[in-house]
C-alpha positions as CSV (number, residue, x, y, z in Angstrom):
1,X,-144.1,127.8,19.2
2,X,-140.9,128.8,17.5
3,X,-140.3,132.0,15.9
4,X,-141.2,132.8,12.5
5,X,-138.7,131.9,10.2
6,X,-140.8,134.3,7.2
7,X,-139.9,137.9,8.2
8,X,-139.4,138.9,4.7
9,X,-143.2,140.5,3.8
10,X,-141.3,143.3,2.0
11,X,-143.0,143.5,-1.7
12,X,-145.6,145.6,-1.7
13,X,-147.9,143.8,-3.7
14,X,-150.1,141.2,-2.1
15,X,-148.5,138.1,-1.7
16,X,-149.3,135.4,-4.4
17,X,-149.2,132.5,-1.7
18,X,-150.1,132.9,1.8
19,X,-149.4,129.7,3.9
20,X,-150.7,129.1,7.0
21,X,-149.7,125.9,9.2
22,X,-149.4,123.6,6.6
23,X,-148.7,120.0,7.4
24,X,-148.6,117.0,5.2
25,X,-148.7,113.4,6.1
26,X,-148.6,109.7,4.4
27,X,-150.3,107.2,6.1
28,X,-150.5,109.0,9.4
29,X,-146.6,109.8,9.1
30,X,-145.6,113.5,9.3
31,X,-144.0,114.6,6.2
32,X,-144.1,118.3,6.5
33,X,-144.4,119.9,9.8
34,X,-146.8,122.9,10.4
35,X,-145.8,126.1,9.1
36,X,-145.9,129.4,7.9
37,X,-145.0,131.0,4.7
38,X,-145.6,134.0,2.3
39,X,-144.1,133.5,-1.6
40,X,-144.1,136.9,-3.2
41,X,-145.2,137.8,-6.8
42,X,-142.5,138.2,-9.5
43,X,-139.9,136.1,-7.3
44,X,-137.4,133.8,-7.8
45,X,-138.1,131.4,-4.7
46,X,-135.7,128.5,-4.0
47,X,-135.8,125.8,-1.8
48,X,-132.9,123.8,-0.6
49,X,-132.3,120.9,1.7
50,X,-131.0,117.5,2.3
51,X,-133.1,114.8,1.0
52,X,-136.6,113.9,2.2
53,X,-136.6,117.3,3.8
54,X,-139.9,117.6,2.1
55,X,-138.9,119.8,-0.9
56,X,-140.7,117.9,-3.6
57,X,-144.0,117.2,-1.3
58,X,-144.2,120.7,-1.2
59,X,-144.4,121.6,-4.6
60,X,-146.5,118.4,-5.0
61,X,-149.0,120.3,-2.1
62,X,-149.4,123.7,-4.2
63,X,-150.7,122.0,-7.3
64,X,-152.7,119.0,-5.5
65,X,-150.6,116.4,-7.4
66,X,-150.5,115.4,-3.9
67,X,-153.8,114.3,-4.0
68,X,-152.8,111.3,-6.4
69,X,-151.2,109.8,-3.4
70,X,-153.2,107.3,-1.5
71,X,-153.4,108.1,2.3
72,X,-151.9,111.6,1.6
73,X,-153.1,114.4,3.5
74,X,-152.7,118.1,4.1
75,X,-153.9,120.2,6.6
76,X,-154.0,123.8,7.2
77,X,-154.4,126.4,4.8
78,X,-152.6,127.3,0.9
79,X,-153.7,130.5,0.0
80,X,-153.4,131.5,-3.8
81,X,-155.1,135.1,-4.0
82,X,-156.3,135.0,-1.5
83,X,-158.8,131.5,-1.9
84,X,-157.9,127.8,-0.1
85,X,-156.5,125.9,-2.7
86,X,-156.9,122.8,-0.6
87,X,-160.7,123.6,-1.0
88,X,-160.4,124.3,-4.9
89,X,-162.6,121.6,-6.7
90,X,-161.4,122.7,-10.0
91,X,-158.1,120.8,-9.9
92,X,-157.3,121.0,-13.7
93,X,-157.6,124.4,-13.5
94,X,-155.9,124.9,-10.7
95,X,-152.9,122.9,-12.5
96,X,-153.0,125.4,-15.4
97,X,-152.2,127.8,-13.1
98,X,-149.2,126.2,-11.0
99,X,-147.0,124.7,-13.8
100,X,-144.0,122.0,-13.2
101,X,-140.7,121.0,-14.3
102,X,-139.4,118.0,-13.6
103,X,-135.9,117.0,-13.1
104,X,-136.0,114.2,-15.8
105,X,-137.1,115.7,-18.8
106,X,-139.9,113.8,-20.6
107,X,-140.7,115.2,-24.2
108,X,-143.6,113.5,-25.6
109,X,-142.6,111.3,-28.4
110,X,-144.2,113.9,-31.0
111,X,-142.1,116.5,-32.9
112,X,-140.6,120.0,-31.0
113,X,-143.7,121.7,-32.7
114,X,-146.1,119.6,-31.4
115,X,-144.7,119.3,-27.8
116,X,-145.0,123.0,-27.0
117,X,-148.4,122.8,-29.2
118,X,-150.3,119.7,-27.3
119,X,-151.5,121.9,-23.9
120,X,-152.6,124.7,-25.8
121,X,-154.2,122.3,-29.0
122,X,-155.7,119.9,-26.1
123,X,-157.0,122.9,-23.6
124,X,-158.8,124.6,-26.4
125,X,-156.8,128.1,-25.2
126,X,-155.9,129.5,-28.4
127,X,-157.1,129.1,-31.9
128,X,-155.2,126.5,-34.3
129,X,-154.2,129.5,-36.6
130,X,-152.5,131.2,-33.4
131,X,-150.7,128.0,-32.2
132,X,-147.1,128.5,-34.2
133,X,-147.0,132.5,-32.1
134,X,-147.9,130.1,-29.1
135,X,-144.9,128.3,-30.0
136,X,-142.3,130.8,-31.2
137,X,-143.0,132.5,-27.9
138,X,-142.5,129.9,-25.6
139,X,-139.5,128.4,-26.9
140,X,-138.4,132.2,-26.7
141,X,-139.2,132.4,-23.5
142,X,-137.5,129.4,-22.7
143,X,-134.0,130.3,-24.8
144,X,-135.0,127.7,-27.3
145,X,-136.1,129.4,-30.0
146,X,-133.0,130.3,-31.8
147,X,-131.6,126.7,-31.2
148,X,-134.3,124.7,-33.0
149,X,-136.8,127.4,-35.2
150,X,-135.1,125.5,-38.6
151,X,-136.1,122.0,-36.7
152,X,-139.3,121.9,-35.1
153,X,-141.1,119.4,-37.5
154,X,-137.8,117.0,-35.9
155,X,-138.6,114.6,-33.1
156,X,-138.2,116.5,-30.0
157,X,-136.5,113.2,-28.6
158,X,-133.6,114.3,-31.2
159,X,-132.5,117.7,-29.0
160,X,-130.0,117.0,-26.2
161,X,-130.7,116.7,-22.7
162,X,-130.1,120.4,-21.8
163,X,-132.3,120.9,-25.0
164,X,-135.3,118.5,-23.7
165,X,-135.3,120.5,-20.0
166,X,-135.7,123.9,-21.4
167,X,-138.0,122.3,-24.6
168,X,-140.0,120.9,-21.4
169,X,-139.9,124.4,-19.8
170,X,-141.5,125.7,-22.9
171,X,-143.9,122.9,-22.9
172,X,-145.4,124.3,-19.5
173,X,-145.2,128.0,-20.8
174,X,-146.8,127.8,-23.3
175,X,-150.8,127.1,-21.9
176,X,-149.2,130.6,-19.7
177,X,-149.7,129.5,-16.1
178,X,-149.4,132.1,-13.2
179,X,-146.3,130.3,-11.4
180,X,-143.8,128.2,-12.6
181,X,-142.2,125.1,-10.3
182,X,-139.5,124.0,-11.3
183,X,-138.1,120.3,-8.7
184,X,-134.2,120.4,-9.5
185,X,-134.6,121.0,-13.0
186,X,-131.1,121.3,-13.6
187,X,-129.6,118.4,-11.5
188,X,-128.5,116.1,-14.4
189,X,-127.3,118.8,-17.2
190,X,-124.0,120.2,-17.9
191,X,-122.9,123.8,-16.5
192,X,-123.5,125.6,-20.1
193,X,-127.1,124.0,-20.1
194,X,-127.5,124.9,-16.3
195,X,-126.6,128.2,-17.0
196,X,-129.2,128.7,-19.4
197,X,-132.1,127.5,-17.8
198,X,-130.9,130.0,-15.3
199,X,-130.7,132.9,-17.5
200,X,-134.7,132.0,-19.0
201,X,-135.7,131.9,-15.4
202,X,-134.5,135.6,-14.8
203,X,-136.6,136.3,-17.9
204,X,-139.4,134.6,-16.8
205,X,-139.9,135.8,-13.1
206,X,-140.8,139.7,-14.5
207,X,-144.2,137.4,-15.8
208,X,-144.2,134.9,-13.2
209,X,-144.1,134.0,-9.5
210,X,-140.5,130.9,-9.7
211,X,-140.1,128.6,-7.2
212,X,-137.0,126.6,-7.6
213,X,-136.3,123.2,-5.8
214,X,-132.8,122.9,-6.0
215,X,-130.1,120.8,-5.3
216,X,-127.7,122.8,-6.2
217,X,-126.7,125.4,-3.3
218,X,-124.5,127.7,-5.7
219,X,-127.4,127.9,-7.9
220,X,-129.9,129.1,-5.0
221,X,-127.4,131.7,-4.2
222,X,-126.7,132.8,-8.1
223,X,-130.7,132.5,-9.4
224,X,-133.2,133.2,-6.4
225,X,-134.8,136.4,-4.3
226,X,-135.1,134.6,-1.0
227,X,-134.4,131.1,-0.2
228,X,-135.7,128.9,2.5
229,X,-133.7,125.8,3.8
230,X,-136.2,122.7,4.9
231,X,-135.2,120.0,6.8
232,X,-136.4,116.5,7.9
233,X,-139.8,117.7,7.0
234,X,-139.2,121.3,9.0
235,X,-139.2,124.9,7.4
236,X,-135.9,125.8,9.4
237,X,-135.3,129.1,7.6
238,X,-136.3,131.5,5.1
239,X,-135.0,134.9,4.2
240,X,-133.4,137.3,1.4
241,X,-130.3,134.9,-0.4
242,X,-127.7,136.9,0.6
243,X,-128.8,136.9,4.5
244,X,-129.5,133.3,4.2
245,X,-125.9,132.4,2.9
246,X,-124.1,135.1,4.5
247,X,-125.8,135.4,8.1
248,X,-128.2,132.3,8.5
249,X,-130.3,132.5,11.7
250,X,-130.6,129.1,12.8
251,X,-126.5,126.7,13.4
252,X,-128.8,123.7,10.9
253,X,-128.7,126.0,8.2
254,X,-125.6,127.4,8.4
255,X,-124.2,123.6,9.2
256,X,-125.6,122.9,5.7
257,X,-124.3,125.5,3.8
258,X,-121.2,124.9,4.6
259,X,-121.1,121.0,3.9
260,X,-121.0,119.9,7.4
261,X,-123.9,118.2,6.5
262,X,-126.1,116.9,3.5
């Protein structure tokens, strides 16, 4: 078996994931090879690879959105405090606790108040008198706030795309999951709006647990704690950013990096 490509156990909390030869596979068709990993508390987390490296199954694996695939599997073990989330039968809750952005941003076709108002209104979490706090927060949280607080009665399909992403950030905030996934959130908006999702993610990681699937290398290097590099399905290398991008381990990630590849 190869080495471990996870040395990093530094943070002295106990880890919020603990992974533990995970494997995923669509029809019988390896997708994710087994492997190790431990994903910190309070972390910015990216991951970065080539396409099909397995980046988005991944994500889709930590909150069982896998599951909606027919002839999906996973194997092994996803440990989130310490209990199998592969064995959770609660998968809505589960989902309230692992929160995603997409890349495309999809505002309901409601108004910017009720868009960061439907999980809370729908869950039940907070009463209806409470829900415009709910709302100032997380449009706070998500650098929003300022941008629209004279607007939110508008159609949220009004706001610009940089706008819709970070409205769509505040969308997840706001039922307050314990980690926020975000799959290349940033890969179809303009450096200014890039740069401030990136600022509401250094924010948000002293509250949550970030993992970032990016396409963007630079932005791995300027936003994230540790960074791991997948590819063709294989966790090749994880570390601290600056060791990763400075002295990778392994020739593939270093190959990547550098453009030589990818």
């Amino acid at each position: 078996m190869p080495p471990n490509p996870n040395p990093d156990t530094h943070n002295q909390q106990p880890p919020k994931f603990e992974i533990q030869q995970l494997a995923v596979s669509y029809s019988g068709k390896l997708a994710l090879k087994p492997f190790d990993l431990t994903l910190l508390r309070h972390e910015i987390f990216a991951i970065i690879g080539p396409a099909n490296s397995g980046k988005s199954t991944f994500l889709r694996t930590l909150n069982r959105m896998i599951d909606l695939t027919p002839q999906a599997k996973a194997t092994g073990r996803v440990l989130l405090d310490g209990e199998d989330l592969l064995c959770m039968r609660d998968v809505e809750k589960l989902r309230r606790r692992i929160g995603i952005v997409f890349a495309l941003p999809l505002p309901l076709p409601l108004s910017i108040f009720e868009n960061v108002a439907y999980g809370p209104r729908r869950l039940h979490t907070v009463p209806k008198s409470e829900l415009p706090e709910v709302v100032e927060r997380s449009l706070t949280e998500a650098f929003l706030w300022e941008e629209v607080k004279d607007r939110l009665d508008e159609p949220a399909l009004n706001l610009s795309g940089g706008q819709q992403q970070r409205l769509c950030l505040a969308r997840t905030l706001a039922v307050r999951p314990e980690v926020l996934m975000l799959d290349e959130p940033c890969s179809g908006l303009d450096p200014i709006s890039t740069g401030q999702v990136e600022s509401a993610l250094q924010e948000l990681k002293k509250d949550y647990t970030i993992i970032l699937v990016t396409n963007l290398v630079a932005q791995a290097g300027r936003c994230s704690d540790r960074t791991a590099f997948f590819l063709m399905g294989e966790l090749v290398e994880v570390g601290e950013t600056d060791k990763v991008f400075t002295e990778p381990r392994d020739q593939r990630t270093e190959d990547y990096l550098t453009g030589r590849f990818g």
